[in-house]
C-alpha positions in Angstrom: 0.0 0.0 0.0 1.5 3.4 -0.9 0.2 6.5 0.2 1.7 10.6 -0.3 3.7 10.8 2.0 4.1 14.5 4.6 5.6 17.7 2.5 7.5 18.2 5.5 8.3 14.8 7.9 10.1 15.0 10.5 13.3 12.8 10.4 14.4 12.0 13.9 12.3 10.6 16.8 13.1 13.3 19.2 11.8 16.2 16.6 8.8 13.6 15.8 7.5 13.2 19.4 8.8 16.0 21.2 7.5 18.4 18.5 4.0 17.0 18.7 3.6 16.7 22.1 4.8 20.3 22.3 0.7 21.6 20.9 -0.6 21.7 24.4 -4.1 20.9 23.0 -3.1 17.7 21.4 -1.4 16.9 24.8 -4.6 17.3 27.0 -6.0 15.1 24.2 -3.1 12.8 25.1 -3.5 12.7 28.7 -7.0 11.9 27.9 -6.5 9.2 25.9 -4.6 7.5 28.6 -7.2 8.0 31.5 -9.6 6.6 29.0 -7.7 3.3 27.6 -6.9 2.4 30.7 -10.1 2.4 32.1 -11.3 0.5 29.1 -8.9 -2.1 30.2 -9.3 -2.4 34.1 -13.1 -2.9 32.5 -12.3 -6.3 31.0 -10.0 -7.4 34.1 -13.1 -6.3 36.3 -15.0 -8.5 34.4 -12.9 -11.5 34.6 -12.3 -10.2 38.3 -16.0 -10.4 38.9 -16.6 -13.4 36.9 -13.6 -15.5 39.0 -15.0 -14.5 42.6 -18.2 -14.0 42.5 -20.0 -15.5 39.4 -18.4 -18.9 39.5 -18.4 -20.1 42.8 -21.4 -22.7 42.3 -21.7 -26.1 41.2 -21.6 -26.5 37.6 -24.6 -26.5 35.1 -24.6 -29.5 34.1 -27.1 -30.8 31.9 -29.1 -27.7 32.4 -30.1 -24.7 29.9 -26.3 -23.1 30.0 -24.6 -26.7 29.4 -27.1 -27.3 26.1 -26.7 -23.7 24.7 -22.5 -24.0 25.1 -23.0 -26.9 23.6 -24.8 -25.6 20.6 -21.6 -23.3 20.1 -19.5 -25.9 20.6 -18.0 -24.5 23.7 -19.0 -27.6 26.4 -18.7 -26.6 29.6 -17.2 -29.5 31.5 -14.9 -27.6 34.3 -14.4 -24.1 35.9 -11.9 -23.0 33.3 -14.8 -24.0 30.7 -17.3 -21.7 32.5 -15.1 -18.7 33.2 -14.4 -18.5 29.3 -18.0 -19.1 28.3 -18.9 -15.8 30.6 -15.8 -14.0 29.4 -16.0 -14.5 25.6 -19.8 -13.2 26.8 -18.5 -9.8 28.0 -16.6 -9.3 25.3 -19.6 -10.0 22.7 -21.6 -7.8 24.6 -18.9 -5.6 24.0 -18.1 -5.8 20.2 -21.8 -5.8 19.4 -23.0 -2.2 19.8 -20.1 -1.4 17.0 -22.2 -3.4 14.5 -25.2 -1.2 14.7 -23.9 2.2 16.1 -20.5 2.7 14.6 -21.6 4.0 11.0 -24.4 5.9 12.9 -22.3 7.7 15.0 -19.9 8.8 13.0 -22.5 10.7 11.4 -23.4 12.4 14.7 -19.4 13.0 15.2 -19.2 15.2 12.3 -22.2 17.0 13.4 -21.4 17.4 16.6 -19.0 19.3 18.6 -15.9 16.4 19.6 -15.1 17.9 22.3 -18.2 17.6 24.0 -18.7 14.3 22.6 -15.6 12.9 24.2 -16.5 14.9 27.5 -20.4 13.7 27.8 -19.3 10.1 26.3 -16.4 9.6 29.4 -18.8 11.3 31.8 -21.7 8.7 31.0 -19.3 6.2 31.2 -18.1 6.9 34.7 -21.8 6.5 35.4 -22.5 3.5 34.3 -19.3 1.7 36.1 -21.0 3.1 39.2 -23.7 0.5 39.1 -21.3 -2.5 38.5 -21.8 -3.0 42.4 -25.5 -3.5 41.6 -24.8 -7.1 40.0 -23.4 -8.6 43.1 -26.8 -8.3 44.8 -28.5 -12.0 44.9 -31.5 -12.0 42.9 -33.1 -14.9 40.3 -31.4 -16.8 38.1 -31.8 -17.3 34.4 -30.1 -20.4 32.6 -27.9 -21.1 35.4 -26.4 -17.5 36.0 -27.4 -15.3 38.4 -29.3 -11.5 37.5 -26.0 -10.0 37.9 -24.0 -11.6 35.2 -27.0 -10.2 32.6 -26.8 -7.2 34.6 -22.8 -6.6 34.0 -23.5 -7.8 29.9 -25.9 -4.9 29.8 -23.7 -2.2 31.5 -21.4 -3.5 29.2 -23.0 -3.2 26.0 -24.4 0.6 27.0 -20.8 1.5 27.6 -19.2 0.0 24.2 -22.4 2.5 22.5 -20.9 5.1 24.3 -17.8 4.1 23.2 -19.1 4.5 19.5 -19.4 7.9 19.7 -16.5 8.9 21.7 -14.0 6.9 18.7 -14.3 8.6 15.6 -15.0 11.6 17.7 -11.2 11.5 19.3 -9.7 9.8 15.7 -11.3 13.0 13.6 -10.0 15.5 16.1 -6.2 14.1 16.0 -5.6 16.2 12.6 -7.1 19.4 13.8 -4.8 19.5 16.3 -1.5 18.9 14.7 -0.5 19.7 11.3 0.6 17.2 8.1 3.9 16.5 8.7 3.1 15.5 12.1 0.4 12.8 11.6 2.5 9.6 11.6 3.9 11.0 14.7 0.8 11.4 16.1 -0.5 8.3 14.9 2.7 6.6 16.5 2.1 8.4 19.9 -1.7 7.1 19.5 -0.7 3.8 19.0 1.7 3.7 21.8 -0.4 5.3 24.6 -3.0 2.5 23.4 -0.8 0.0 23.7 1.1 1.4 26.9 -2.3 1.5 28.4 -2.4 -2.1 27.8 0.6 -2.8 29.3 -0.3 -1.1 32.6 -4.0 -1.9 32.6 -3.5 -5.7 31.8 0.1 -6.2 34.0 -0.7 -4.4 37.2 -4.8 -4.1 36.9 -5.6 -7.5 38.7 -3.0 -6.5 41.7 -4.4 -2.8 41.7 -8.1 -4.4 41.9 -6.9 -6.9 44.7 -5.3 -4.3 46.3 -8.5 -2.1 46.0 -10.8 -5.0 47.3 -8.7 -5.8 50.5 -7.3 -2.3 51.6 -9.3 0.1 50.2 -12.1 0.2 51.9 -12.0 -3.4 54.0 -10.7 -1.0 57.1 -14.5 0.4 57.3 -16.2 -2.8 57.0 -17.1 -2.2 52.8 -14.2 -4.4 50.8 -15.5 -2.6 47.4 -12.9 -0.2 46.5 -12.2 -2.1 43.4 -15.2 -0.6 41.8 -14.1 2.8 42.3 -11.4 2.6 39.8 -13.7 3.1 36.8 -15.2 6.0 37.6 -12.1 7.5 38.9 -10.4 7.0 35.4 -13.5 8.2 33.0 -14.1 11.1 34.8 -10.6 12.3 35.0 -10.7 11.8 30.8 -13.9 14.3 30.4 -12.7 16.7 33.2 -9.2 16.9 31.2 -10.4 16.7 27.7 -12.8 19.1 28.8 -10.0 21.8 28.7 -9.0 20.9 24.6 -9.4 24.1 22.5 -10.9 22.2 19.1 -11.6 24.6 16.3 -13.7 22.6 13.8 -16.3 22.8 10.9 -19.3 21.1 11.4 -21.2 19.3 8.9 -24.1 21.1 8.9 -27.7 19.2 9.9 -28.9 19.1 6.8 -32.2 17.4 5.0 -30.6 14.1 4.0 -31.4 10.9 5.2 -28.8 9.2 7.3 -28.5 6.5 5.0 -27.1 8.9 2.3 -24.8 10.7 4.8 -23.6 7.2 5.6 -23.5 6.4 1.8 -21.1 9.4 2.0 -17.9 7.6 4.4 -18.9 4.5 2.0 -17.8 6.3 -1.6 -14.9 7.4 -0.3 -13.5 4.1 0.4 -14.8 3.3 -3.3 -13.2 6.2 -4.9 -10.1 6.3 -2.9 -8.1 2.9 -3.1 -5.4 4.1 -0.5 -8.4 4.9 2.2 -9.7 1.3 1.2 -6.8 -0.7 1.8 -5.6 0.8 4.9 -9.0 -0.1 6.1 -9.3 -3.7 5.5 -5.4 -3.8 7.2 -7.2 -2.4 10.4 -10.0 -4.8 10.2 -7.5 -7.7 9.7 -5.0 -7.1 12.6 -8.2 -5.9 15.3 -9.1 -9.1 14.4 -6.3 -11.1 14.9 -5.9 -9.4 18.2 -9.2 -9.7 19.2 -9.0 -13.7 18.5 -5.5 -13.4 20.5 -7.3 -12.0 23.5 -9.6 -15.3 23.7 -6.4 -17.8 23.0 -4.4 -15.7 25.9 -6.6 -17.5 28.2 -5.7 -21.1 27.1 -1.8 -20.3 26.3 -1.8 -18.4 30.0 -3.2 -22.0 31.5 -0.7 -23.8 30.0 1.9 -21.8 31.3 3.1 -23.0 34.8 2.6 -20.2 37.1 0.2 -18.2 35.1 -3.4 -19.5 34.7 -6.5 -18.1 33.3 -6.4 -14.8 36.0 -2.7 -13.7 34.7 -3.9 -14.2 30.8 -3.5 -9.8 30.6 0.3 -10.5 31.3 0.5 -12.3 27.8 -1.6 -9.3 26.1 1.0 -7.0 28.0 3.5 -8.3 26.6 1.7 -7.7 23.0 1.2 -4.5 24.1 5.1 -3.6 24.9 5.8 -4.8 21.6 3.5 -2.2 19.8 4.4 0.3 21.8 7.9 -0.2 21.1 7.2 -0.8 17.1 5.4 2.6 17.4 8.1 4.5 18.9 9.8 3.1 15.7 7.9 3.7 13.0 7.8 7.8 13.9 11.8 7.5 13.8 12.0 5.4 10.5 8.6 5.1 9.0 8.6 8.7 6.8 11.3 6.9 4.9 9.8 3.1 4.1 6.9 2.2 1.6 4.0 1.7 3.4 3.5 -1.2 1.6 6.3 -3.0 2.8 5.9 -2.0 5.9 2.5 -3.8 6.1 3.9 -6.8 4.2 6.2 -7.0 7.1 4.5 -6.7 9.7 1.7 -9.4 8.5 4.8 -11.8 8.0 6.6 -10.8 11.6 2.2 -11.8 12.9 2.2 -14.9 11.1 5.4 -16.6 12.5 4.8 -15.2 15.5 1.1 -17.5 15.6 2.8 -20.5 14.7 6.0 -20.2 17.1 3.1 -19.9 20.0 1.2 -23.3 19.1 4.9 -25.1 18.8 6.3 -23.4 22.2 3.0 -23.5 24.3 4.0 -23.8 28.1 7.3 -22.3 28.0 6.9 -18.9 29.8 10.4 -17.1 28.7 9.7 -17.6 24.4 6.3 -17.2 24.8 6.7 -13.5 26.1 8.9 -12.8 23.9 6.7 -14.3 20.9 4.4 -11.9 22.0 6.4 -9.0 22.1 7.3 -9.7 18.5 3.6 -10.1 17.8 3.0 -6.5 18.8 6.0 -4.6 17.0 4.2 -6.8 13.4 1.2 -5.3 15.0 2.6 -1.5 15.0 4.1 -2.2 11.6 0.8 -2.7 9.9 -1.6 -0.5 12.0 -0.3 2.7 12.3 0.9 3.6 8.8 -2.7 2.1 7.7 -4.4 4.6 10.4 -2.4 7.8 9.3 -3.6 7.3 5.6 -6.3 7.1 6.4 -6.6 10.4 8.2 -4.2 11.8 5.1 -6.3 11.3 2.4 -10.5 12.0 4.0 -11.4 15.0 3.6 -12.3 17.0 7.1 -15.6 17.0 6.4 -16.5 13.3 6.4 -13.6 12.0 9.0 -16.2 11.1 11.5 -18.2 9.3 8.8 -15.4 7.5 7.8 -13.9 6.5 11.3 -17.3 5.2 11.9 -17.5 3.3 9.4 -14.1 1.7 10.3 -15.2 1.2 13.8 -18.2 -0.9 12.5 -15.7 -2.7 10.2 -13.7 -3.5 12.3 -15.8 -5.0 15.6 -18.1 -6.5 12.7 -14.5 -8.3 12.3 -13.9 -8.4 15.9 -17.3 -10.0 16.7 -16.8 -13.5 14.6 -13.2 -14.3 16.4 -14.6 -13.5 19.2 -17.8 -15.5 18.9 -15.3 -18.6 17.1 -11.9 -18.8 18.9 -13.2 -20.2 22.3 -15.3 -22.6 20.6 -12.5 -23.6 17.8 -10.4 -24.5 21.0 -12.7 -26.3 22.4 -13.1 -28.4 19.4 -10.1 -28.7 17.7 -6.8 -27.5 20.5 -4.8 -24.7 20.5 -2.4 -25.4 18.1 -4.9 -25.2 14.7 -6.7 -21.8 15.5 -2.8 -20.5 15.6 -2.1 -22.2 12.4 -5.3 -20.7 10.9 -4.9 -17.3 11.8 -1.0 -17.3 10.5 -2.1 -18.5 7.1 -4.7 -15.5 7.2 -2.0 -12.8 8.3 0.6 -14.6 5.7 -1.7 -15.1 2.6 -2.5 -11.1 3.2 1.7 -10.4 3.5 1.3 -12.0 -0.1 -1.2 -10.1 -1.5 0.2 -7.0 -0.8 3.2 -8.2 -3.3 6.0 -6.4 -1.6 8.4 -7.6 -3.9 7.2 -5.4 -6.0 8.7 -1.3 -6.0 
């Protein structure tokens, strides 16, 4: 994939990153970024947190209701380690799913609406909603085998990913009106990383920091709950700082066509502009390789001695570190490499990556550092893919067309999600890795990097 490249890139990391950081409005939208990712991850260990203490603590189903409909998925539920992945690959349905209808929708509404306010009201909500998490943990009926609560923390879930829908192209449209051209694959690079750093943190130290929460917290004054308060405590620092961003923007104006033609809109552009189009089926390929990655982290973390399914972030971590460090890369290097090598490479660095897991499965050392590799493929492909993107839309449909990537891509998301823990199940580790390295090295292929 080739794409124009800046008039005027910068050349070394330090006039790359420090130069960027230097707008103090793209900062504050930094700063919120990183409240808000690694909320988005304490969310998911919550989850699991929840799922692990409090959910699964009873007999198993058996023959009941649950048992027939994991069955029908082909995801029997025979043990504990069965039943916490059937609830987690749940949660993580619940929160692909709102993508599918909402994304292309709310893109619309992102470029008709102020971004700043959408990112304020959309963290602010947010922080709401995690304050009724504690809710779920009262007793109540039960409803194929699982308590109220655990349809109660699927809906909370799903209301915060549609909040999420909004806040995403909102925050992706307003990264180039806050920093000019040449900085974009800087900025991309400093997205990527934060992401990706927020993963690190979120995923490593978020089960300790919720244990830690639960025990000390509050457990001096008789209430052990302080591990809910981390949620709000994150969103709400994210509106209150992005809150402060000074975004000067054109608005689409709200005009008299029908949404479906405004969506028709984002949709020509990928038809007329083959760059825009390609970039965007990269995203939706590696988000959902990742997304598959973050089911199979459960079963390669319980074959690891001394992990287990709890410590499965530690793997994704690791993944993380490996972006982050392939980010800080590519806004060094990547003004001067063919984009389309660059994604050639990075699907190739994925797909060997895949395969060495299935062969070294248990061994903790090469696995982490599998991992690690994993991610820097992962930066490779994903953030030169996301900075064409924002090149070459015009302003006035960016919200459209991020939108319409977010729906891509958790459309992607939701079928690995729905598919890996049942593939497992069915057919072992080792031959979902193998599939999903012929997917990532069949698209290293096709992008025919041989070729100048």
């Amino acid at each position: 994939m080739s794409a124009p490249e800046p008039s005027n890139p910068t050349t070394t990391l330090s006039r790359g990153l420090a130069s960027t950081l230097a707008g103090p409005d793209f900062r504050r939208l930094w700063y919120g970024q990183i409240f808000s990712q690694l909320a988005d991850k304490f969310y998911i260990l919550l989850m699991v947190f929840l799922i692990t203490h409090y959910l699964v603590i009873s007999p198993l189903p058996g023959d009941g209701a649950l048992a027939e409909a994991a069955a029908s998925i082909n995801m029997p539920v025979e043990n504990k380690k069965d039943l916490i992945l059937l609830l987690y690959t749940g949660i993580l349905l619940a929160n692909t799913a709102p993508a599918m209808v909402l994304g292309t929708v709310a893109g619309v509404w992102a470029d008709r609406w102020p971004k700043r306010q959408v990112m304020v009201f959309s963290n602010g909500l947010r922080a709401l909603l995690a304050l009724l998490i504690p809710l779920c943990l009262l007793e109540g009926p039960t409803w194929l085998g699982l308590s109220w609560g655990y349809w109660g923390l699927l809906v909370i879930t799903f209301l915060e990913s549609c909040l999420t829908q909004f806040f995403a192209p909102a925050e992706q449209a307003a990264i180039p009106l806050l920093v000019p051209g040449e900085q974009l694959l800087a900025a991309n690079s400093i997205y990527q990383a934060t992401s990706m750093g927020a993963t690190i943190v979120g995923f490593a130290i978020g089960e300790p920091i919720l244990s830690l929460l639960h025990h000390l917290l509050l457990a001096r004054f008789g209430n052990p709950g302080g591990e809910f308060l981390l949620l709000p405590f994150c969103y709400g620092m994210a509106a209150l700082i992005l809150a402060r961003i000074d975004l000067r923007e054109t608005l689409s104006a709200i005009s008299d066509q029908s949404l479906w033609r405004e969506i028709g809109e984002g949709i020509a552009v990928l038809r007329e502009r083959a760059t825009v189009r390609n970039a965007m089926l990269h995203l939706v390929l590696l988000y959902s390789l990742l997304a598959a990655l973050s089911v199979l982290a459960l079963s390669l973390a319980t074959e690891i001695k001394g992990l287990g399914p709890n410590q499965f972030g530690i793997l994704l971590a690791m993944t993380g570190l490996g972006l982050a460090g392939g980010a800080i890369g590519v806004a060094q290097i990547g003004h001067g490499l063919n984009r389309r090598l660059l994604a050639s490479t990075g699907l190739a660095t994925i797909a060997c990556c895949l395969v060495l897991l299935g062969q070294m499965s248990g061994q903790l050392g090469i696995t982490l550092a599998l991992c690690t590799l994993l991610g820097v493929g992962a930066a490779l492909l994903g953030i030169p893919a996301q900075t064409t993107i924002q090149e070459d839309t015009p302003e006035n449909v960016r919200g459209k067309v991020f939108g319409l990537q977010n729906n891509l891509i958790n459309i992607a998301l939701s079928l690995p999600l729905a598919l890996a823990g049942g593939l497992v199940s069915s057919y072992g580790l080792v031959p979902v890795l193998w599939l999903l390295a012929t997917m990532a090295l069949a698209a290293a292929f096709l992008e025919r990097p041989w070729q100048p």
